[in-house]
Structure formats: C-alpha cells, structure tokens
DOZADO-33067 format. One record per residue (C-alpha): x, z, y; residue number from 1. Coordinates in steps of 0.25 Angstrom, whole numbers. Example, Ala and Ser with C-alpha at 12.3 -4.5 7.8 and 13.67 -1.06 7.14 Angstrom:
REM residues 2
<<49, 31, -18>, 1>
<<55, 29, -4>, 2>
END
This chain:
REM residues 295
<<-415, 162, -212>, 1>
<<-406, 177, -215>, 2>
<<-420, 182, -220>, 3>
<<-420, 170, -230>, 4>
<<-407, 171, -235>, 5>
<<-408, 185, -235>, 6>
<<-418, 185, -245>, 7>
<<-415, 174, -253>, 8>
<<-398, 181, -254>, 9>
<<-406, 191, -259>, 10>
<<-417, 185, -269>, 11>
<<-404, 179, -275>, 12>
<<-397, 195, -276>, 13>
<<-410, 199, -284>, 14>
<<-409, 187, -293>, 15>
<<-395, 191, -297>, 16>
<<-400, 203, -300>, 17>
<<-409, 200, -311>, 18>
<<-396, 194, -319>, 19>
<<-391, 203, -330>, 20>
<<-379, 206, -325>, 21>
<<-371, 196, -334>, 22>
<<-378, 184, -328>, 23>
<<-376, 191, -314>, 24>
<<-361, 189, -316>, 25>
<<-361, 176, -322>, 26>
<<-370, 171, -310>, 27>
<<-361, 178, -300>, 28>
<<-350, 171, -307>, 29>
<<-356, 157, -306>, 30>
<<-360, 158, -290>, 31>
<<-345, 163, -286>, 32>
<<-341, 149, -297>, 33>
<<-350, 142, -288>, 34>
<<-343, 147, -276>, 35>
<<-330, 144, -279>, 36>
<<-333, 130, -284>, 37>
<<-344, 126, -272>, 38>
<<-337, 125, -256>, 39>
<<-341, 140, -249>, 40>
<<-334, 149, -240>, 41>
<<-333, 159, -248>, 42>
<<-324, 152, -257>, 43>
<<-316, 149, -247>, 44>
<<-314, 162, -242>, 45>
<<-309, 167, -255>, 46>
<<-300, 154, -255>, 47>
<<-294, 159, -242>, 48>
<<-293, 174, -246>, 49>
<<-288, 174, -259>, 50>
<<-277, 163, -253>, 51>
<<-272, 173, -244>, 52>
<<-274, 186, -252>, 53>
<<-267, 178, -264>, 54>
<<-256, 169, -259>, 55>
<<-247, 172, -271>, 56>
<<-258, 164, -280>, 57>
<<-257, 150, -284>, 58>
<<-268, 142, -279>, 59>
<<-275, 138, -292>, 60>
<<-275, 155, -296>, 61>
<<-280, 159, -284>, 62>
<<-293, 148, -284>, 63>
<<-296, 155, -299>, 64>
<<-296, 168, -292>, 65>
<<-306, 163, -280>, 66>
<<-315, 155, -291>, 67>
<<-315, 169, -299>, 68>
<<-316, 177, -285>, 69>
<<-329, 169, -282>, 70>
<<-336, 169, -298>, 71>
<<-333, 187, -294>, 72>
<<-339, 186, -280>, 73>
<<-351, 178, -285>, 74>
<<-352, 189, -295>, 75>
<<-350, 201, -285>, 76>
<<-365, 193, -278>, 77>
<<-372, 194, -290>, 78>
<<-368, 208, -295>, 79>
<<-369, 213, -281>, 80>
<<-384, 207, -282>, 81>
<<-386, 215, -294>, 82>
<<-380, 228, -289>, 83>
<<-390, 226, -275>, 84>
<<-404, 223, -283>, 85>
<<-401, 233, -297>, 86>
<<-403, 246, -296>, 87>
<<-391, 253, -293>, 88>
<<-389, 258, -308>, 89>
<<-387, 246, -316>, 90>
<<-377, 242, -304>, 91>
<<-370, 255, -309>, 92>
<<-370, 251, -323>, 93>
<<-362, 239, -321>, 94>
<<-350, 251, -318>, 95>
<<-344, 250, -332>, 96>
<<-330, 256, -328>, 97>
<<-326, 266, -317>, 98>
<<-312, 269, -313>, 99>
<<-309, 282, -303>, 100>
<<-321, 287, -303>, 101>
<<-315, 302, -301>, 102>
<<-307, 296, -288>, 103>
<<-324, 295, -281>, 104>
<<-326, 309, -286>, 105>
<<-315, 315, -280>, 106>
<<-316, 309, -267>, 107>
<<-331, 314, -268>, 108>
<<-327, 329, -271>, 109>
<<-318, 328, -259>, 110>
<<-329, 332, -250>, 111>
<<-324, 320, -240>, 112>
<<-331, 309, -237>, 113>
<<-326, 297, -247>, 114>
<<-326, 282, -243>, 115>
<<-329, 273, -255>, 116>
<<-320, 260, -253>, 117>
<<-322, 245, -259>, 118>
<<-320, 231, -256>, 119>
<<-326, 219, -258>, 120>
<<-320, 219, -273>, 121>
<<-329, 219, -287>, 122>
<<-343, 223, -284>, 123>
<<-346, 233, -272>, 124>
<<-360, 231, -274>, 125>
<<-359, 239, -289>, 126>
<<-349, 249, -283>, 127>
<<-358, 253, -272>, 128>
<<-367, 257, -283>, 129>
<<-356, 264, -290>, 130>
<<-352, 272, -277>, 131>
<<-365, 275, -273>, 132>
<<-366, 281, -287>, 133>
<<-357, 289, -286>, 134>
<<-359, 296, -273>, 135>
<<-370, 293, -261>, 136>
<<-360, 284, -250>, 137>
<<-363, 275, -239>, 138>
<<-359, 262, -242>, 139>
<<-352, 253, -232>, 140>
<<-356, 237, -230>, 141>
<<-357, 226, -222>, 142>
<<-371, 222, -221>, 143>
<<-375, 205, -226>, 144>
<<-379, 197, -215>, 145>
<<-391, 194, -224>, 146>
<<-403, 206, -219>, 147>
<<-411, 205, -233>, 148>
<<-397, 207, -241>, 149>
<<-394, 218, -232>, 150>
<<-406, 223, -235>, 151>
<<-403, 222, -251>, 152>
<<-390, 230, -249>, 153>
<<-395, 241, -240>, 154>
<<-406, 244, -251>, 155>
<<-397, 242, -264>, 156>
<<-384, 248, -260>, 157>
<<-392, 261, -258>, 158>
<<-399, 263, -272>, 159>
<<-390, 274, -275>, 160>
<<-394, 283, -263>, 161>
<<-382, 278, -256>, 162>
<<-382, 273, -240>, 163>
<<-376, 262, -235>, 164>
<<-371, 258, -221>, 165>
<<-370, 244, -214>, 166>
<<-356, 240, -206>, 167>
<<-361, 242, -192>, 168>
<<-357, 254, -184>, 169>
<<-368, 263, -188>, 170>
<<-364, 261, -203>, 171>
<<-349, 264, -201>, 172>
<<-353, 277, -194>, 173>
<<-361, 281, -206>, 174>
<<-351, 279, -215>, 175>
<<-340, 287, -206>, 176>
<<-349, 297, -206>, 177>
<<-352, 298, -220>, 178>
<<-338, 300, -225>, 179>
<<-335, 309, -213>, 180>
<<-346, 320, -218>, 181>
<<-342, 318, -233>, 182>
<<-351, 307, -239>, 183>
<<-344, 294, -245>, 184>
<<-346, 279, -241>, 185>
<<-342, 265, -247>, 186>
<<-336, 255, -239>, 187>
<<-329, 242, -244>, 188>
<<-317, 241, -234>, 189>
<<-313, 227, -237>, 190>
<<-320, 220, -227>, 191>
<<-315, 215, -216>, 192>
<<-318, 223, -203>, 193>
<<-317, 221, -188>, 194>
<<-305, 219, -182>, 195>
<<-307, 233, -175>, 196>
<<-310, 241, -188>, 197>
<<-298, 237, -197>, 198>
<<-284, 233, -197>, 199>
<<-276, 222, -206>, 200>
<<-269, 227, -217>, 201>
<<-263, 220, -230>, 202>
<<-275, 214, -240>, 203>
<<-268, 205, -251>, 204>
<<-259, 195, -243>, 205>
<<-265, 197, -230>, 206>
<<-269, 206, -220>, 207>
<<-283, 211, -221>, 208>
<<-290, 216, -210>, 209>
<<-296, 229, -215>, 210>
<<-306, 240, -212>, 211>
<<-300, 254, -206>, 212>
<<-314, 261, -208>, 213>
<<-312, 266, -223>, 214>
<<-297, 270, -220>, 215>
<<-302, 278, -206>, 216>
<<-311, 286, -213>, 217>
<<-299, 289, -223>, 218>
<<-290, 293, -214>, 219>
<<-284, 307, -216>, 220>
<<-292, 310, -228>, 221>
<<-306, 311, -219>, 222>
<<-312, 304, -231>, 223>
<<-310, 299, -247>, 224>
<<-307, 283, -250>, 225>
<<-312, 280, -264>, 226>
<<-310, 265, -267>, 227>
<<-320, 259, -276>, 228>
<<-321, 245, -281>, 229>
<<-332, 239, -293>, 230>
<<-323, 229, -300>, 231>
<<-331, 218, -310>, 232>
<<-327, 219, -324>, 233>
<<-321, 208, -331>, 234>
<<-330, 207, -341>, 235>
<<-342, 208, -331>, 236>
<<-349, 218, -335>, 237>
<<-350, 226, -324>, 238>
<<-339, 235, -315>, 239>
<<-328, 242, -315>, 240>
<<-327, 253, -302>, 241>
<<-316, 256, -298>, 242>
<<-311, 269, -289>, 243>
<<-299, 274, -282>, 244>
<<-295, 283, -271>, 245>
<<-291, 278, -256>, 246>
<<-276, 278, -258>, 247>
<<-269, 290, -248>, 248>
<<-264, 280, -237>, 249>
<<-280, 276, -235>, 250>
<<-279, 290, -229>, 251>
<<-268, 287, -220>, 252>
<<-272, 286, -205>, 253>
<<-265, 277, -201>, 254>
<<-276, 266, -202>, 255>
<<-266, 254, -206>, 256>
<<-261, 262, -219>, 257>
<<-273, 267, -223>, 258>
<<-281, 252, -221>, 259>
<<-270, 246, -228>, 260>
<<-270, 255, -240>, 261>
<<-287, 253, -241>, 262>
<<-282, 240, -241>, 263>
<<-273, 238, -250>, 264>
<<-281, 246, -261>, 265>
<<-291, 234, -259>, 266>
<<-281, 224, -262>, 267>
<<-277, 231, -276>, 268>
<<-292, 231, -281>, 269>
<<-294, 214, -274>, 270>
<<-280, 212, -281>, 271>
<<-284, 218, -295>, 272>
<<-300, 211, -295>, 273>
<<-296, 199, -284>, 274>
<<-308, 191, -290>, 275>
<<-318, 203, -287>, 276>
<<-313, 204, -272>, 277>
<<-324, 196, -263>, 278>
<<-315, 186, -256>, 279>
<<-326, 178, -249>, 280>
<<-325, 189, -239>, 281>
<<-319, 185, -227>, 282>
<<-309, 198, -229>, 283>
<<-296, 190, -220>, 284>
<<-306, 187, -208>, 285>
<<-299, 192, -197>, 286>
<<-284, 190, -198>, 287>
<<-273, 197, -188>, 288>
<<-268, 193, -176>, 289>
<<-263, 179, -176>, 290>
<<-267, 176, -190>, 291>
<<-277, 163, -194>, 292>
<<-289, 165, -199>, 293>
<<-292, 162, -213>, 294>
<<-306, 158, -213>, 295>
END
C-alpha cells in the first residue's frame, strides 16, 4: 500500500510541475482553500497553534489568518514540487531579491565551519537550492514516511553537487563532523526533537521544546550561524531570501541562553510572514511537566 501511495504522492508532484509557475500558485492556493473549508487535521492543528501562539487576536482575525495560513501551505506543496522535479536553476530564478548576502560570505572566509539555519517558514525547498548555490553543504532533514518520496528528495536535493543527511544517528554524526573540519551544513532547527535533545524555551506565547544540536555546535565560537529563510513575494512572483547572522548569545554556552536566543530569532521571522510559517506541524507536541496536551 506505501508503494502505491508512494508513487501515486509522486505522480501528483510531477504533475505540478508541468504548471507555469503562476497556475502553480493559484493551484497551491486553491488545495490550502480546500483545506481550510473541508474537516482535516491539519486544520485543526493550525486552529490549535495559532490559538495558543496568538491569544491576543480576536477570534474572527485569527480564523482569516489560518484560512490565509492554509491557501500558503498549499502553495509551499506545489512550489516545493516544482523546486523537487525542475532542474535546480529555474528554482534559482524565482530568487528575485537577496538580502545579506555578504553576512554568508563572511562566515565562508572565516575558515570555520558555518551552519546554515532555517525553519519551516516561506519555501525551504527553493532556499536549499540557493544555499547549495552558494557553497557545497550537507543539508539536514527528516526523511517522509513515504520510500518513493524519499527517494525523490535524496535525488533532487542534490542536483547542485551538494549532500544530504537523513535524521538517524549516522546523519547527525556526519553533519558534526562536517562543521568540525570546516565545511558547512543546513539544518532547519524548528522541529521538534526528543525530549533528550532540546530543552523548552519561549516560542510565541508558549513554551517550545527546542532542539540544542545547532546551539551545541555554536558554543564558544567552534563554528558560524548564518540564518537564512526564502520568503514568498507578495505579488507571487517568486522569493525573496533573506540572511542574517547568529546573534552573540547563540554563542553563549550556557545551552538555555543560546536555545532561547535561536529561538527567539525564529519567532521574529514567524511573527513578520505568520501566514508563511507551516502550522500544521505538530511544533507544541510534547508540553512540560504537568502541562495537557494540546492535540
């Protein structure tokens, strides 16, 4: 049954990637409509984040923002298709602006390894690309359940020479030891790890339990943070990549600052693009000590 789905999940990516790319966001658009309108869980995780992450918003504002949060995770599916069949460089032409594009560079010339560091915001399929453009990384992920998708990303995620390495033990240490001998790796650092590997800190309104891998491999200056994030233009023409530097305390280590300061630099970029932010993840999963659940 995984082997149909698989290939039929990936049938479907192909055929979103024979859209010109303005019919591939007016299609993406009109699934995350449907998911909004039709009963699913994914909604309804977006319900219950958003809820907790915005308690100052009045009910009716904060539904528009999950009907506009779903028509943008619907879009993210079919660009990501797009960025996952295409060759790499029409991905890379859908780059229209760049901001601190020097603060990458200099972390390059700094002879230390440098971790690149996104979230789940915009289009991390597009700024792969970008990245993988601009210097040969590893790039960090959590493999799909589904093999034949799997499949798809190891192959397409590569085109730029670039590796990648899956979440098990094995691909941690390759990605340790690629920043310890200088190369540069991509990790998105906002979900949500085992209990074992991250501590909670403040995300939005809450308490997030957050990954300590990135901020370990920080501490002390034994490497370069670089946060990078792909942000959808408002006029849907393509992407807008933005870059900034690990701010000091993500060197700090003491593991609760620097966590809380990776942190709290992903909550500015949710906070300024909310409705790019993928809220159908299960982010809050785990909760602390005494605290229900929330799904």
């Amino acid at each position: 049954m995984d082997k149909f789905k698989g290939a039929v999940m990936v049938g479907a990516l192909r055929l979103f990637a024979l859209l010109p790319w303005r019919a591939v966001q007016r299609v993406g658009a009109g699934i995350g409509w449907l998911m909004w309108k039709l009963p699913n869980s994914s909604r309804e995780v977006v319900r219950i984040n958003l809820a907790k992450c915005f308690p100052e918003m009045d009910a009716a504002a904060r539904e528009r923002l999950v009907g506009q949060t779903m028509k943008d995770i619907g879009k993210a599916l079919t660009e990501s298709a797009c960025a996952w069949i295409w060759p790499a460089q029409r991905s890379l032409d859908l780059v229209r602006e760049v901001e601190g594009l020097e603060v990458l560079q200099q972390a390059l010339a700094s002879g230390k390894g440098v971790v690149g560091i996104t979230s789940h915001l915009g289009n991390w399929e597009v700024l792969n690309h970008f990245y993988c453009n601009q210097c040969n990384p590893i790039i960090f992920y959590r493999p799909p359940k589904l093999k034949a998708v799997d499949d798809l990303l190891r192959e397409q995620r590569v085109q730029l020479g670039n590796r990648v390495a899956a979440s098990t033990k094995e691909g941690i240490l390759s990605i340790i030891k690629e920043v310890r001998k200088g190369g540069q790796v991509g990790i998105p650092a906002d979900p949500e790890p085992a209990e074992s590997a991250g501590i909670f800190v403040p995300f939005f309104a809450t308490q997030a339990l957050t990954s300590k891998f990135v901020p370990n491999m920080l501490a002390g200056g034994k490497a370069v943070g670089v946060f990078l994030h792909a942000l959808r233009l408002p006029d849907g023409s393509g992407f807008k990549v933005i870059l900034e530097a690990a701010p000091e305390a993500m060197y700090s280590t003491d593991t609760e600052t620097a966590v809380a300061a990776m942190s709290q630099v992903i909550e500015k970029y949710v906070r300024a693009y909310p409705t790019q932010y993928m809220w159908s993840m299960k982010r809050f999963k785990k909760r602390p000590a005494g605290e229900a659940r929330w799904y």
